[in-house]
N, C-alpha and C positions, 0 to 999 in steps of 0.2 A: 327286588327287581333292578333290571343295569336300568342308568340316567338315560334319560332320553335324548336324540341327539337336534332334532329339528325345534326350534321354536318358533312360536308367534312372530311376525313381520313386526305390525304393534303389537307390545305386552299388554297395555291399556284396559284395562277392564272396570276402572272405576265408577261407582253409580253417582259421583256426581262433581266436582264438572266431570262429563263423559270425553271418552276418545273423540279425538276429531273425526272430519268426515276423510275418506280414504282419499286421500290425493295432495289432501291440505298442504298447504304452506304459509310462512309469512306473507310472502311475494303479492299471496292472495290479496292481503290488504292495505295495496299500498296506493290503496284510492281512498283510504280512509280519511274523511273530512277532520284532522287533528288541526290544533291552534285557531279552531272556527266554533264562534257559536252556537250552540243545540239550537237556540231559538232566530237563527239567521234563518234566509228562503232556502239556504239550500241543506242546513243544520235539518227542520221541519221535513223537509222533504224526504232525507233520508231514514227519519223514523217515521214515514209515515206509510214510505215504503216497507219496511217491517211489517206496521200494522197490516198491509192490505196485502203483502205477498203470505204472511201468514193464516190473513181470513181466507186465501185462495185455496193452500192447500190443504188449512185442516175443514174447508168446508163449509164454515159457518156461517149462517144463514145472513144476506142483505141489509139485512134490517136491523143486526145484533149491533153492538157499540164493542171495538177493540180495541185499548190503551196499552200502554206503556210502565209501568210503576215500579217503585224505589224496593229494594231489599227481597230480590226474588220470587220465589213461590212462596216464600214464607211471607215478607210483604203482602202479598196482593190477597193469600187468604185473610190474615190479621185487619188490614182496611177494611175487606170486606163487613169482618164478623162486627168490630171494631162501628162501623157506621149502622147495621142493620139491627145485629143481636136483640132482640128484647121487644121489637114491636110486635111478636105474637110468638107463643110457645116452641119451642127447639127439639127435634131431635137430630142426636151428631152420633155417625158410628166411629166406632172405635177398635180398632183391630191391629197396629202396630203402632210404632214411635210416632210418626206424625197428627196421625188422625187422633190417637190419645193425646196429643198437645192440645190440639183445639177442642177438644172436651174439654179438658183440664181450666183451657185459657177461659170459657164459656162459664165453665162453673165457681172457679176461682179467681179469678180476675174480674171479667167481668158479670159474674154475681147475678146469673139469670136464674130469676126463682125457678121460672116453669122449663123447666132441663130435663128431656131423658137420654142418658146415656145407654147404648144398645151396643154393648163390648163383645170382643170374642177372643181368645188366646190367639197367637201369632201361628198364623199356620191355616187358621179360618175366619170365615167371614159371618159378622153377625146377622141373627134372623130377618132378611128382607120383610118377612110376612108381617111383622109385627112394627114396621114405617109407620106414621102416619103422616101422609103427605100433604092434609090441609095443614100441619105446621110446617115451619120452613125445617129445613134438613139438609143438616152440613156430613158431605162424605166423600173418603178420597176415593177414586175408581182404581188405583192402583198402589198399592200398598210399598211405598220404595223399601222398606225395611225388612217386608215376613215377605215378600213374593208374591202373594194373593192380591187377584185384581177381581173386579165384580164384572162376571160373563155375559150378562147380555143386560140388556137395557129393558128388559119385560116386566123386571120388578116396578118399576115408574112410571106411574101413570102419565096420559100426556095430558092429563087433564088433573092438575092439584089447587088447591089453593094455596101453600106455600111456597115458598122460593127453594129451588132445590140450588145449592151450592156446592159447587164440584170443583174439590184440589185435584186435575189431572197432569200435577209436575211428572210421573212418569209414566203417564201413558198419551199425551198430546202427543203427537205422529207417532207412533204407531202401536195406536188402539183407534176401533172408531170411537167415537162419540155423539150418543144422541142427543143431538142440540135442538129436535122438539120437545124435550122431556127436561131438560137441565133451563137451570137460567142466570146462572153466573159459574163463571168456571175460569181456573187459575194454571198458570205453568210459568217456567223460568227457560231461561236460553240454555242452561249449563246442564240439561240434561239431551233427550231424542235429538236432538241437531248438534252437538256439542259444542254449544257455545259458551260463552265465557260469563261466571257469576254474576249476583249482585242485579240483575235486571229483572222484573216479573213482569207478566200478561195479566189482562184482565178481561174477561167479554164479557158482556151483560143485554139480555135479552130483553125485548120491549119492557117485559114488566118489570123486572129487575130495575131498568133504567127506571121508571116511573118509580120504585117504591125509593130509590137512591136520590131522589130527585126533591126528597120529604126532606124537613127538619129529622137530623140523625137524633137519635133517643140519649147522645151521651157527648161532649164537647171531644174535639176530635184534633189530637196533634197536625199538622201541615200536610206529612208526607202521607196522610190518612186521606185526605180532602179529595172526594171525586165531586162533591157541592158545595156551594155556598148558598149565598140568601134568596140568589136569584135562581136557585135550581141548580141541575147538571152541569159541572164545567165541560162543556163540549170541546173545546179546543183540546182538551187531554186526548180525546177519540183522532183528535187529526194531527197528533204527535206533538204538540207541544206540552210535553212532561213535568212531571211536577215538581222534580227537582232535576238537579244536572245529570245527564247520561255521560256514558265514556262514548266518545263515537270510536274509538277501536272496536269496544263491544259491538257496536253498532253494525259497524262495517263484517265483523264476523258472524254475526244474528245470518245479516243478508248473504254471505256467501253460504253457508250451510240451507238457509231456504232455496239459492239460488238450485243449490249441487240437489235439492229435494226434487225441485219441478225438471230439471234434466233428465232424472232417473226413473221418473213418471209420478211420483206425486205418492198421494199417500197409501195409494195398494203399493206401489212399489216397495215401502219404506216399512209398511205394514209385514209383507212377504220377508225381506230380510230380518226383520224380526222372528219371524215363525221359523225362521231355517236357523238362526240361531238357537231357541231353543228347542228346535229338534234335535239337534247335535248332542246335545247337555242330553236329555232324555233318552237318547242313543246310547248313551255314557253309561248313564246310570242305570240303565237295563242289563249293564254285565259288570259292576259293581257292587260289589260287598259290601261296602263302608262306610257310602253318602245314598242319602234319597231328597226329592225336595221337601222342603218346610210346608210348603202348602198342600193340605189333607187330601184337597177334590183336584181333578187331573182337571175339569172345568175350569178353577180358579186360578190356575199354576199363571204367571206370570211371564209376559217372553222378552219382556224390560230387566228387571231387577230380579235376577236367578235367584233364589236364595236356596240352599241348601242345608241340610242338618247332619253330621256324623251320624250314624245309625249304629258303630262297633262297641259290642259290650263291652271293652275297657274304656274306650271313649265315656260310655253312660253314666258307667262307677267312679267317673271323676267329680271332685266339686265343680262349682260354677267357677272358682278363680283358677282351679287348676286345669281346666276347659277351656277357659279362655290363653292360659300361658300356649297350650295342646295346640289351638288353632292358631296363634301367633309364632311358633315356632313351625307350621308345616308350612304358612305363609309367607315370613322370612326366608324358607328355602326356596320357594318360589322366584321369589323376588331378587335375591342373590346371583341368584341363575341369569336372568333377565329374560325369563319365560313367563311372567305373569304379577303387574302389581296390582295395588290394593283391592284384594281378594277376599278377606276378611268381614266378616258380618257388621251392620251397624254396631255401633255401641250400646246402644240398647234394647237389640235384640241377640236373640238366643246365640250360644258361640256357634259357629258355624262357619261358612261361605256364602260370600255374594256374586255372581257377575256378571255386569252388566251386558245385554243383552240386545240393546239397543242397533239401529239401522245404520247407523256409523259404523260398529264394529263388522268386521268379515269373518262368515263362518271357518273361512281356512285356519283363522287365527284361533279359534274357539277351540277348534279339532286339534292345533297343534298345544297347546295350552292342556286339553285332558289329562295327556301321560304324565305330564309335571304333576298335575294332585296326585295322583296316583304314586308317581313317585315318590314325593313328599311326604304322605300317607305315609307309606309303607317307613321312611326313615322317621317317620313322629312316634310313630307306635313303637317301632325298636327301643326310640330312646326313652320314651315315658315309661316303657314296661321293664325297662334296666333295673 
C-alpha cells in the first residue's frame, strides 16, 4: 500500500507518562511555586489543592482520606501492601505485568503464608466468582500491560470484611470507580491527565484509615509511613508529603485537573476515552492482521489499547523474532513522525499498545491507523524476504 500522507497533530501515544492535555504548553506553568518550600503556607496549599480538586473530579466520597506519596503508582501500592499485608489472609489477581508484581511482591518478599493467587493469561481476567472478599484483596481494575479492565463493579460486594485495594494507575479519570465497594485505591499523575512521573495517590476509606491507623505487622522504611505511634499521620491527607515533591509536577497535576473540570469533568473525560477506542475497534473491524489482546469485548480496555498480530507468518515467528517483527514496524512508525512508543510492554506479549486516554484526540488516533497498516504491510515484506 502507497505511505500515508496526513499524520497525527501529536504522534504521542505512550501508556506512561501519557500525552499531554490538548492545548498544553510550558507557559502553563509559569505560576509554578519553584525555589519555595513544599512545606511553606503556600508550598501546602498548592498540594493540597491537588488533593481536593482531585477528590472532586474523581468523586470520592467526603469522608475518604487523599494524599500525596513518593514513587508513583508503584509507591503508593508498595506502602500500602508494605504496611497492611499479613493481618489476615490475601487474595491478589493476577492477570498482566503489574498485578503479577504485587503477587510476586506478596509472596516473595514479603512472605505471606496465607496467599491465594487467582492468575489469568494476558488477554483475560481471573475468576471473579472464586474472591473471597472477607480476605483483603489486592487487584488492579485496569490492566496497563494486556488491555483488560474489570467491567463493572457487581463482582464486589458492598459489604466484605476485607480491605479491597485497588491499583487504578490506568483507569482513575476515565473509568468509574466504585468507591462504596473499594477501600484503598492507588494512581500516579503520569498517566489519564498526563502529568509528570515519580508522584502517586493514595485514598483510603473510613476503614482502610482505621486498620492503617494499627501498629503495621512489619517495621516500615520512611517513604512507606502513612502512621506512627500516635496513629494516622493526618497532615499527609492535607498535603504536607512525606518526602519532597517537585512543585513543577505540582503545578502540572493542577493544570491537567484544571483542563479536566473545564471540559466537564469525568463523563467528559470518560466519553473521550470511549471515542478513542471506538476508532481502534473501527480499525480493526477491516483489518486482517491485528485484533485486541483482550478476549471479552466487555473487558477491552479504552486507556491502554493493547493489541495482538493475528497474521499467520506473524504466529510462526519465535518470541525474539516477534518481538525484532514488532520493533521494526514501530521504528517505521516512528521515523515517519506518525506515531511513537507503540510497542507492547516488555513483558507482555509482542504486540501494540496505544494509549487511549482523554488527553489524546481521536483525530490523532484516526490519523495514526493508516501508518500501522502501512508499516504492517513493509514488516511483512521484509521478514518474509
Amino acid at each position: 500500500m502507497s505511505k500515508p500522507t496526513v499524520r497525527p497533530s501529536r504522534p504521542f501515544f505512550s501508556s506512561g507518562p501519557c500525552a499531554k492535555r490538548p492545548g498544553w504548553s510550558l507557559s502553563g506553568l509559569d505560576q509554578a511555586l519553584l525555589g519555595r518550600s513544599h512545606r511553606a503556607p503556600e508550598g501546602r496549599a498548592r498540594l493540597k489543592e491537588v488533593i481536593t480538586r482531585s477528590k472532586d473530579v474523581l468523586g470520592i466520597p467526603l469522608d475518604w482520606r487523599v494524599g500525596i506519596v513518593p514513587a508513583s503508582d508503584t509507591g503508593a501500592v508498595e506502602m500500602v501492601l508494605w504496611a497492611l499485608a499479613g493481618e489476615r489472609g490475601i487474595d491478589v489477581l493476577s492477570f498482566e505485568s503489574f498485578s503479577g508484581t504485587w503477587a510476586q511482591d506478596l509472596r516473595d518478599v514479603l512472605k505471606i503464608e496465607d496467599l491465594r493467587v487467582l492468575d489469568a493469561p494476558y488477554g483475560e481476567l481471573p475468576d471473579l466468582t472464586k474472591v473471597e472478599w472477607d480476605r483483603d484483596v489486592v487487584l488492579t481494575w485496569n490492566g496497563t500491560t494486556s488491555g483488560v479492565c474489570i467491567p463493572d463493579a457487581s463482582a464486589i460486594p458492598t459489604e466484605h470484611g476485607g480491605l479491597v485495594i485497588c491499583d487504578a494507575t490506568s483507569a482513575a479519570f476515565a473509568m468509574d470507580l466504585p468507591w462504596d465497594r473499594l477501600d484503598i485505591v492507588t494512581w500516579s499523575w503520569q498517566k489519564a491527565l498526563g502529568g509528570e512521573a515519580a508522584h502517586g495517590m493514595v485514598a483510603l476509606s473510613p476503614r482502610a484509615a482505621a486498620r492503617l491507623a494499627q501498629p503495621s505487622p512489619r517495621p516500615l522504611p520512611k517513604i512507606f509511613r502513612l502512621a506512627n505511634k500516635k496513629g494516622l499521620i493526618e497532615a499527609i491527607f492535607e498535603g504536607d508529603t512525606i518526602n519532597t515533591p517537585s512543585m513543577l509536577c505540582v503545578e502540572d497535576a493542577l493544570d491537567g485537573l484544571r483542563w479536566a473540570e473545564q471540559i466537564g469533568g469525568l463523563p467528559a473525560l470518560k466519553a473521550r476515552s470511549q471515542q478513542n477506542l471506538a476508532a481502534v475497534t473501527k480499525w480493526i473491524g477491516t483489518a486482517d492482521w491485528v485484533s485486541f489482546l483482550s478476549v471479552g469485548e466487555e473487558t477491552r480496555s479504552s486507556t491502554s489499547i493493547c493489541l495482538k498480530i493475528t497474521a499467520p507468518w506473524f504466529e510462526s515467528l519465535s518470541a525474539a523474532e516477534k518481538g525484532k517483527a514488532v520493533k521494526h514496524l514501530t521504528d517505521l512508525v516512528a521515523k515517519e513522525g506518525a506515531g511513537y512508543d507503540l510497542a507492547s510492554y516488555r513483558d507482555a506479549p509482542a504486540g501494540l499498545r496505544i494509549w487511549g486516554g482523554a488527553t489524546v484526540e481521536t483525530a490523532d488516533i484516526e490519523a495514526l491507523l493508516p501508518w500501522l497498516d502501512w508499516a504492517y504491510e513493509q514488516t511483512r515484506a521484509d521478514f518474509s524476504a
